[in-house]
N, C-alpha and C positions, 0 to 999 in steps of 0.2 A: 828437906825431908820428903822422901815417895810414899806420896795414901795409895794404898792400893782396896780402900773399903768397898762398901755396896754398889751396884749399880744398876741400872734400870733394869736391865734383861735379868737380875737379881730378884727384881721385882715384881718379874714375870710379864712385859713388854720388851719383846725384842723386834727393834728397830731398823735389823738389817734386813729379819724376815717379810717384813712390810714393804722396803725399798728391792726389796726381789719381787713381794708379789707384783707391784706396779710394772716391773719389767716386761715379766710375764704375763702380761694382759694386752699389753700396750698395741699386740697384734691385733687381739680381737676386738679392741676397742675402734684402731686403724681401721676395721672392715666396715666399718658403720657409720665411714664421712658421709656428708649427703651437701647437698650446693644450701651455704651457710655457715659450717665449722669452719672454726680460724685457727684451731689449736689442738695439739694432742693433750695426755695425760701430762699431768706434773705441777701443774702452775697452781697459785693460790686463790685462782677464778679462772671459771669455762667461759669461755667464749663463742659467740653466736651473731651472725650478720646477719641481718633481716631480710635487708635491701639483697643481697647476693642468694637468700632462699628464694625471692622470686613474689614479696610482698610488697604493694606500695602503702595502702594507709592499713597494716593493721593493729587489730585487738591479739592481746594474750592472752589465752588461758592454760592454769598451771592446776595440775591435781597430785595428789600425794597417796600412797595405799601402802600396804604389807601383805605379807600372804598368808595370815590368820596361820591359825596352827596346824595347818597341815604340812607348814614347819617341823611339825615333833614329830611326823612318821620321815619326813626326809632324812631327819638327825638318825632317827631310831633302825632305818633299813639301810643307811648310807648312800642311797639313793637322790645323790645332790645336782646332775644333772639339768633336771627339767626346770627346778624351783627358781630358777631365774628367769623364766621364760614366765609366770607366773604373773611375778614380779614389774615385769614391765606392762604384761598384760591388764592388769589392776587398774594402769594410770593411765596409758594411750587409748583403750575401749571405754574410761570414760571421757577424754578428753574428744575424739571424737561424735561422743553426744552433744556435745555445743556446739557442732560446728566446726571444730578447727583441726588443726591437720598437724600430728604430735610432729616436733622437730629434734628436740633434746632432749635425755635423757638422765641422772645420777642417780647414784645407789649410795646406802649404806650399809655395812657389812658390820655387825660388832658381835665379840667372840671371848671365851676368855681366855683361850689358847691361838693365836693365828698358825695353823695347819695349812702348809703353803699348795699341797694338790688340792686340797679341798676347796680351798679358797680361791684358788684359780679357776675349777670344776663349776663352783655357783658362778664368778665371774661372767666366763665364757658363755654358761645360761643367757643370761644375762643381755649379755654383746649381741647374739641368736635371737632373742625377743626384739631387741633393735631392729635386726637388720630385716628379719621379719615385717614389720612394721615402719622401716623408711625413714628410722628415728635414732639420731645419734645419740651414742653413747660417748660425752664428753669429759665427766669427773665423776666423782663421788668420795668417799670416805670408807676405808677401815679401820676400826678402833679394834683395839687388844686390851682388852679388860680386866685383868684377872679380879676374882673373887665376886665377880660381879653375874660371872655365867658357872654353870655348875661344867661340868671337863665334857668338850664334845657340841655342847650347846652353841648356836648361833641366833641373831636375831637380824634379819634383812627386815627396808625399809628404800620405797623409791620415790621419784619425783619430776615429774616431765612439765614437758614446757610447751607448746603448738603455739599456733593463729591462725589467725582466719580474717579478710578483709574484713571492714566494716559494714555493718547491716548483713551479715548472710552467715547470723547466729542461729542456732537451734534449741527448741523446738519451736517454730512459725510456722502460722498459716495452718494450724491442724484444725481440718472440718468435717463434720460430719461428713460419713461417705467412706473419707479417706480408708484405705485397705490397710492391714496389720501386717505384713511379712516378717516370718520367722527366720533366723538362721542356728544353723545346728548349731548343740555345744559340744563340744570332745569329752562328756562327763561331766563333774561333779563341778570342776574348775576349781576355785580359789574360794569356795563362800563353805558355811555350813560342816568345817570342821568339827568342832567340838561337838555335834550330835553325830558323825560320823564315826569318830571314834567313841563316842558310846555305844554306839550301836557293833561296833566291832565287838565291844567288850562284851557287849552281851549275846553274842553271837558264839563267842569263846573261841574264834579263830585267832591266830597270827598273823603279823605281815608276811612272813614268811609261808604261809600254807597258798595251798592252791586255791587260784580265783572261784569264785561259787560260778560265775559267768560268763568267763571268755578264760582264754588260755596266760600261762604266767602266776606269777604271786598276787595276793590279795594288795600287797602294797605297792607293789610295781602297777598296778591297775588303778590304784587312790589315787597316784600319782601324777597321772595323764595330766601336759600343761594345760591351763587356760589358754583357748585358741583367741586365736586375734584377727580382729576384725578389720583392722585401720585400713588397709590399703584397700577392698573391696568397699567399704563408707567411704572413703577419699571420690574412689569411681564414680557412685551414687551421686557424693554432693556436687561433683565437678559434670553431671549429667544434669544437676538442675531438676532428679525425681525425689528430693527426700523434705519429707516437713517435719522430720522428728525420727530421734533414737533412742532407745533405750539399752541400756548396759543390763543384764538379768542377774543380778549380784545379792547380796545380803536381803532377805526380805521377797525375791522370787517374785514370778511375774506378780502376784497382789500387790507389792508394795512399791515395784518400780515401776510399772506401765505410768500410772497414774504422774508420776514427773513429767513426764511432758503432754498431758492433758490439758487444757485450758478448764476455767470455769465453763460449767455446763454441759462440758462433754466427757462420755466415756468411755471405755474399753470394752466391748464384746468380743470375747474369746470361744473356738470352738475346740476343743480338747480334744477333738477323734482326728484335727486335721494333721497330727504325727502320731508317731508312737513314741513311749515312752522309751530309753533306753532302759538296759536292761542292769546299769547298777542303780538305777534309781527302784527298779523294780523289787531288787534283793533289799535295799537299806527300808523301803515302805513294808515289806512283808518281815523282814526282821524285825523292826522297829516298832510293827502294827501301828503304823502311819496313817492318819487320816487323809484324806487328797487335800483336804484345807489345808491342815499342815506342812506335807509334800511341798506343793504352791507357794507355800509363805516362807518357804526355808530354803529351796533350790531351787535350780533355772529349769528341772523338769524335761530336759534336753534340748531346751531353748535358750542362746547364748545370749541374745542381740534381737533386738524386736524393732524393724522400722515402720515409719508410717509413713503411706508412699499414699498420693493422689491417684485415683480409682484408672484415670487416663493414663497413668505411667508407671503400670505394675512390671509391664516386658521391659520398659527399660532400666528399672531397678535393678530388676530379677537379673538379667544381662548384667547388670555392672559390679553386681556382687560375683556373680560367677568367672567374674576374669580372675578373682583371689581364690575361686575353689570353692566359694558359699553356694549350695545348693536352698535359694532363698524358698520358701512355701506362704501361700495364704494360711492365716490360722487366724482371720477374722476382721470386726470392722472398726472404726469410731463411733460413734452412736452420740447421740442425747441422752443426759443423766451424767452419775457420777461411777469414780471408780472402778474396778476392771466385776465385768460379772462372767462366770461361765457356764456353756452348755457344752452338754456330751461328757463323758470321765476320759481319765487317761488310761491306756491301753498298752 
């Protein structure tokens, strides 16, 4: 007797669609080998040579991130491009705050429709953050959900891998003295969504309308990727000027400087030593932002804060500039605690 009953893609999981997307990627993933990968896509574990990356005793460090909900104006403008780049950014700018040098790279991708351009569209993000960054993309996961995402909806989630020999972790050696350099952030980044889009809403604009600040959509503008720092910190720490990084994420410079501060010492920032960009400008005068606030919520247009020995500001500053970072002083170390400011922002 022939059943010809239910079947999975019945169920709303289709199976074929998935073993297409993998196909379809498998390019972009290819562009992002680096001395260490042993394998493409497909297997039921990545693989990664340590000894052939060009390591002899190291330590690993791994981080994991999302890209908060500025996922929902990505879904909502179809504007899927960047949010991979995002994405990766999250994991390797913190991973080189320790010290280590990101090598590998996986995503998770879950949906409750797998849309095979779209899904290739974030992918390829994705592979671009990599390659960006010197960091392979060797596996990850798409799941097909139904009933679990409402129709259109996605949720990304990544996960990277670096080292670094041993003993030459971050942050050491931070002493008074030492100098604060800033590097720019491309916007808003990945932090500070959900006050973002409030503040949209009370503004009563759309993604769709024209930027209040630069040319293009208001959401083609939200959107700008989190830039990435890896390869100019790579430079830094392989120059021997860096005693400490900070990633400028959730919590803004008040809440992250202080990570790699030791007991007793602080952060003295000077506020006048950039200017503010100018969507930070519109979302504090929308929003009627406090600068505490501002501070405590976004990078403020500071993406990346090193702390570099007073003797080895030029060669910092040189070794972030081979990635394009136009590094700036924007203050010191100090005795005391916690980061304090002079001057406002501007």
């Amino acid at each position: 007797m022939t059943k010809n009953g239910i079947t999975y893609a019945d169920a709303g999981v289709d199976i074929d669609a998935g073993n297409a997307l993998v196909e379809r990627i498998k390019p972009a993933a290819k562009r992002t080998a680096r001395p260490g990968t042993m394998a493409g896509l497909g297997g039921f574990g990545a693989l990664f040579d340590l000894k052939a990356a060009g390591f002899t005793d190291p330590v690993l460090v791994a981080a994991t991130d999302g890209v908060g909900t500025k996922l929902r104006i990505a879904i909502d403008t179809g504007n899927v491009d960047g949010i991979g780049i995002d994405l990766v950014a999250m994991c390797v700018n913190d991973l080189v705050c320790q010290g280590a040098e990101p090598l590998f790279f996986l995503d998770y991708f879950a949906t409750g429709k797998l849309e095979l351009d779209q899904a290739t569209r974030i992918i390829e993000g994705i592979a671009e953050g990599c390659a960006q960054s010197g960091c392979a993309l060797i596996g990850g996961e798409t799941a097909e959900m139904p009933g679990m995402y409402d129709a259109g909806d996605f949720d990304l989630a990544g996960f990277s891998v670096g080292a670094m020999e041993r003993g030459t972790e971050l942050p050491r050696d931070v002493t008074e003295g030492d100098v604060l350099l800033g590097l720019p952030s491309d916007g808003v980044h990945s932090n500070g969504y959900s006050l973002v889009r409030r503040i949209v809403e009370l503004s009563g604009l759309n993604w769709a309308d024209d930027c209040p600040w630069e040319d293009g959509t208001l959401g083609a503008a939200l959107l700008t990727p989190t830039r990435l720092y890896v390869k100019g910190a790579v430079a830094a720490l392989q120059a021997g000027c860096l005693h400490g990084l900070a990633h400028i994420t959730g919590g803004g410079l008040t809440e992250n400087l202080p990570r790699v501060l030791p007991e007793g010492l602080g952060a003295e920032v000077d506020l006048g030593a950039w200017s503010l960009p100018p969507v930070f400008g519109w979302l504090s005068d929308t929003g009627n932002m406090s600068q505490a606030e501002l501070l405590k919520t976004f990078n403020a247009g500071v993406g990346m804060v090193a702390v570099v020995p007073a003797d080895k500001v030029a060669d910092a500053v040189a070794a972030f500039a081979t990635d394009g970072h136009e590094a700036f002083e924007m203050g010191r170390i100090v005795a005391g605690t916690g980061v304090t400011y002079s001057g406002s922002l501007v």
